[in-house]
N, C-alpha and C positions, 0 to 999 in steps of 0.2 A: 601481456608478453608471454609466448612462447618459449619454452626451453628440450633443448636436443640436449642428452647426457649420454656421449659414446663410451660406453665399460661403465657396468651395471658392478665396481668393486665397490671396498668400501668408502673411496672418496666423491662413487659416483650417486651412492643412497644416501651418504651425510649431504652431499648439495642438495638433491631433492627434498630430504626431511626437512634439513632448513629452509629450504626456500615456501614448502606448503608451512612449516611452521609461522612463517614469517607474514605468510594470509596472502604470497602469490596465488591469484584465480584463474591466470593462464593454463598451457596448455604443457604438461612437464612428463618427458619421453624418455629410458630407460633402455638404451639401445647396448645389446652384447651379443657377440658370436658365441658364447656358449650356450647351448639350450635350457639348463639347469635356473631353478628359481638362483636369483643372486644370494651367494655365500661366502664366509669367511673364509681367507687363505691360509694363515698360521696355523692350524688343528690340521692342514693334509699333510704338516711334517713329522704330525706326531700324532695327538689324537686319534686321528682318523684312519690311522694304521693297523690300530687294535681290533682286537673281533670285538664283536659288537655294538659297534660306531654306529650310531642314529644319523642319518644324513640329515633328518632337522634342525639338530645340533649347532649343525654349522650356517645352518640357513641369516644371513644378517636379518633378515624381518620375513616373519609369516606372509602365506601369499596373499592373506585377506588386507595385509597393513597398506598394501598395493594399490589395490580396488578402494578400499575405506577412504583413499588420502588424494585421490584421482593421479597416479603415478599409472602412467600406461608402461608396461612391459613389453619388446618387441626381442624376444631370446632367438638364440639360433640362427643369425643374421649378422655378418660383419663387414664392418665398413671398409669399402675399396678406396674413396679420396672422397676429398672436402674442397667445394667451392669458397673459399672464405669470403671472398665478394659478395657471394648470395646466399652465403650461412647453409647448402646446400650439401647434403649427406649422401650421397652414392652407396648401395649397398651392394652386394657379393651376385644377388641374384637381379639385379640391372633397374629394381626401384630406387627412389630417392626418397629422402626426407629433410624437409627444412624448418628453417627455425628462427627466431629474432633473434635467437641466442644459443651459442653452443660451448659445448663444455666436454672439454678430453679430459678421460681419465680410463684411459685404456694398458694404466699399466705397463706391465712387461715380459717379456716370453724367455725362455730358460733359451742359454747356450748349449749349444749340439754340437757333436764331431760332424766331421762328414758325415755324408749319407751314405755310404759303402761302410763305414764301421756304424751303424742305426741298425744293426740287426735287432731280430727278435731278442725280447731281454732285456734288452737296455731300456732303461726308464731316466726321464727328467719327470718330475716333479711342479706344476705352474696351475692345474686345476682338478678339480673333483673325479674327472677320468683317469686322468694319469696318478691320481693318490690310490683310487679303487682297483686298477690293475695292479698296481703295487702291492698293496694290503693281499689281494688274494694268491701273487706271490711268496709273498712274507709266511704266509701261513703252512708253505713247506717247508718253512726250514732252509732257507736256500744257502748255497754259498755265496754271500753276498759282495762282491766289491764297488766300494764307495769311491769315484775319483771326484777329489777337492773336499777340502774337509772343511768347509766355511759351515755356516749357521745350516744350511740346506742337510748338506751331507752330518755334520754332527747329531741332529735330531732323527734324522732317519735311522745312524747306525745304534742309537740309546733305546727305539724302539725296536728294531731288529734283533740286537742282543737282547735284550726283555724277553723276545719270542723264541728266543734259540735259535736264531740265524747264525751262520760261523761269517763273520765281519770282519773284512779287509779295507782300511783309509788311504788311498793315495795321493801323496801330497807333495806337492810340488818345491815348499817351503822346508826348511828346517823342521817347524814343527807349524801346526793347525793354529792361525791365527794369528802368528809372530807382528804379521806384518800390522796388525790393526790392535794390540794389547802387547805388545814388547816380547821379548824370548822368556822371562822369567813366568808370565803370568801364561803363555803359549807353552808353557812344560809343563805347568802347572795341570790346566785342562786337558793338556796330552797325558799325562798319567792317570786319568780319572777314566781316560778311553780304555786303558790298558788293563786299569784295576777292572772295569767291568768287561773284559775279556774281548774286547777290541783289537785287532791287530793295525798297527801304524807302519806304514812304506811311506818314508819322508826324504825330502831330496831329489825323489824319484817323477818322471813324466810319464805317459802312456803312450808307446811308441804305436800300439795297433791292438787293435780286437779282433779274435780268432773266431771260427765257429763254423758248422755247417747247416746252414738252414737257420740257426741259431747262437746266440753268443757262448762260447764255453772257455775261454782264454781270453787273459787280459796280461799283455808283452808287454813290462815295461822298460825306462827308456837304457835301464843297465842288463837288459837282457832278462832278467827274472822275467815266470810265467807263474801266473795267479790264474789255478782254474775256477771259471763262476758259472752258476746257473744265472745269475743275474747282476745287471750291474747298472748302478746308479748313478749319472752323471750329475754332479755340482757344483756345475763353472760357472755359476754368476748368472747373469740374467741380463738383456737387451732394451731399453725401453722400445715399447710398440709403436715406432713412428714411420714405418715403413709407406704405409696409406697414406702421408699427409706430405710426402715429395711431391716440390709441385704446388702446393696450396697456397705457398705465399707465407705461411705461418714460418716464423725461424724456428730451427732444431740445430742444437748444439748439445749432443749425447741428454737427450730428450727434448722437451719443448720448453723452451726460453718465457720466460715469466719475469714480471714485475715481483713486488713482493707482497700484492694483494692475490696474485694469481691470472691476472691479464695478460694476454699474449702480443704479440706484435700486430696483430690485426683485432679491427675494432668487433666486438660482440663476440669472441673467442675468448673462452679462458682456461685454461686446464688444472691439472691436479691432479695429486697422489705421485707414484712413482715412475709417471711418465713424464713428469714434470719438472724443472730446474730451473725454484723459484729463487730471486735476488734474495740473497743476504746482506741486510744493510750495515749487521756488526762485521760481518769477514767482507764484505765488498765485492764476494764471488756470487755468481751462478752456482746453486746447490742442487743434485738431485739425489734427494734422502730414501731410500728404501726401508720406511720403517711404517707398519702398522698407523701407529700414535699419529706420526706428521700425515699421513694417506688423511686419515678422519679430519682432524683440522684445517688439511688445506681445503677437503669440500668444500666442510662449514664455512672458511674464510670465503671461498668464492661466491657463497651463497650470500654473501654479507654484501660484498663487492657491487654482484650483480644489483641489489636491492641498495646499492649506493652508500652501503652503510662499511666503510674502511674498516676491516680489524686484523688483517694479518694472521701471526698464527705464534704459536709459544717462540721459546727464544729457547727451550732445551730439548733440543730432539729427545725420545726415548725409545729401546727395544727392550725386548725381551727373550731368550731364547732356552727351555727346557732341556734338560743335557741329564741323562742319568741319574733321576731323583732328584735335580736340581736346578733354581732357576736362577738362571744368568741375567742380571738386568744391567743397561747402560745408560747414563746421563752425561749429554752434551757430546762431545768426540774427544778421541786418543788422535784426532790426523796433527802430524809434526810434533808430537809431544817432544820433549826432552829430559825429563822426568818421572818415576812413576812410585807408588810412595803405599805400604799397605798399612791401611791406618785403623783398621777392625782384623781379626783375626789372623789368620797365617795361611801363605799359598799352600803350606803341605795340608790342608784342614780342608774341609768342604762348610766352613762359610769363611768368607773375607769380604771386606771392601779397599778397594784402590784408587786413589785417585791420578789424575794424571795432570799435567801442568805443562806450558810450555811459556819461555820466558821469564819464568816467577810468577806466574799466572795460573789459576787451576781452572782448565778446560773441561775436562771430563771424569767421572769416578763411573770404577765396574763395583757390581754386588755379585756374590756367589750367596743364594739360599740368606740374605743380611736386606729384605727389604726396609725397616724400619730403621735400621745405620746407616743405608746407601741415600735415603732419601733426605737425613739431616743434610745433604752436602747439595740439594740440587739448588736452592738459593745463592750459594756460594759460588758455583758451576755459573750460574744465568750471571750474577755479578762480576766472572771472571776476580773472585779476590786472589788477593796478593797473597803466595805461599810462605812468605817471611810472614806475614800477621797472623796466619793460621798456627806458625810453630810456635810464636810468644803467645799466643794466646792458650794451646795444650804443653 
């Protein structure tokens, strides 16, 4: 058997490792429009910002792991549509590639303003190029504005203030994060911006970007002007399903999955963040943008393909570096109704929190507390009842 693997990320080297681990002798292909051996994405929010960043570093496997394991690499080539009928791979430059079997995990691409405010300057953040213009940015000092302060934009501005960039966050919320960890624990992280000399615009939208030839103004939507040498867009991200209109596959804000990782069409499977695999505790369509579940769902579909059913954890997890500190999360805060800090104090830089919805505990956050966030992820996977947890402390 044959395997086509479109996006060479980390869901798409965990399917091939498992599946050569697994003693498939077929034919196992590694298709990405970025030219760059395949690498890690989380390090270009942070890491990879710093001087003297090793691009090895972030490499997922040496080029030899490649060739040693018979994974063919076909870089710098991106897929236009898919015949799902005939398993049938169309690329950019009008060859084809097919396969008994194929496997998306192409990810997702950063949101953009229009193309009339994409002057020079402005950066999204999604691969090894756009972390590398960035980084040599960074290294003047710029005046930096951040719009959207989620995960993307937090780690950018904890590395730019590090470097002595003057940082501005704009945020469209209350405060950074309200919406996904409640307001208490959203002021919380917002003063930590502030302590390490972050500036915060909350409330506030981006009515227009100024500049001649280049960005130098950022108007926001109460009239105030933020002048930037550069500016960071982090509005979230798109899954990459653009190419696969047409194909027969469903897409419902990614590609529609079983909860092995199967798609609606026979010998298609996808994975990682382009993906939105069934949930058989929530009953919904999930698509998780997290590191952790990316690796898993490979390996699950490699299991799949080789008939072998396993699914994937039952507790999502991320992780996100924030000013000397790391932020981790177990399970989700979506619909919580409660939120409970049960290690340390919001005013502190370490706590854990858990969160609960119905008397049920869904999800707990760690600040810099791994070894107390993690007593709780049993707990999280068993959804226990938050009246047993108080008689019991």
């Amino acid at each position: 058997m044959d395997v086509l693997i479109v996006g060479a990320s980390v869901a798409g080297v965990a399917t091939a490792d498992t599946l050569r681990a697994q003693g498939l002798q077929g034919r196992i292909v590694l298709l990405d429009a970025d030219p760059h051996l395949p690498y890690d994405k989380p390090p270009l929010s942070k890491q990879a910002l710093k001087p003297g960043w090793e691009d090895s570093k972030g490499w997922l496997r040496p080029e030899a792991h490649y060739r040693d394991n018979g994974i063919e690499l076909v870089l710098g080539r991106a897929a236009r549509a898919l015949d799902a009928e005939r398993r049938v791979v169309t690329l950019d430059d009008g060859t084809a590639l097919s396969a008994d079997t194929v496997v998306l995990a192409t990810g997702v691409r950063a949101r953009r303003l229009p193309e009339p405010s994409m002057l020079p300057g402005v950066f999204t953040i999604r691969t090894w190029a756009d972390s590398r213009a960035l980084r040599d940015e960074l290294a003047r000092r710029p005046r930096l504005v951040i719009v959207g302060g989620g995960f993307i934009g937090a780690e950018v501005a904890s590395v730019a203030a590090e470097l002595g960039a003057d940082v501005t966050i704009v945020e469209a919320l209350q405060h950074p994060f309200q919406q996904l960890f409640g307001p208490e624990v959203a002021a919380a992280l917002a003063s930590r911006h502030t302590a390490h000399g972050v500036r915060l615009r909350c409330g506030q939208g981006v009515d227009r970007l100024e500049g001649d030839g280049r960005v130098e103004r950022v108007v926001l939507t109460d009239g105030e002007v933020l002048d930037a040498d550069v500016v960071l867009l982090g509005l979230g991200a798109q899954p990459a399903t653009d190419w696969l209109r047409g194909s027969g596959v469903e897409l419902a804000d990614g590609v529609v999955c079983d909860q092995f990782g199967r798609t609606t069409r026979t010998g298609i499977y996808a994975a990682g963040d382009v993906a939105a695999w069934w949930n058989p505790v929530t009953g919904v369509h999930e698509r998780i943008e997290h590191w952790t579940t990316a690796k898993e769902q490979g390996t699950a579909v490699a299991h799949t393909i080789s008939g072998d059913e396993r699914g994937v954890g039952k507790v999502p997890y991320f992780w996100s570096d924030q000013h000397g500190g790391r932020l981790q999360f177990l399970g989700t805060s979506e619909g919580h109704d409660r939120s409970e800090v049960v290690h340390g104090s919001l005013g502190s830089d370490e706590y854990v929190v858990l969160y609960s919805k119905a008397g049920r505990v869904i999800g707990a956050l760690g600040l810099a507390a791994a070894r107390h966030l993690m007593r709780y992820r049993l707990l999280v996977e068993q959804r226990a009842r938050l009246a047993e947890l108080e008689v019991a402390s």
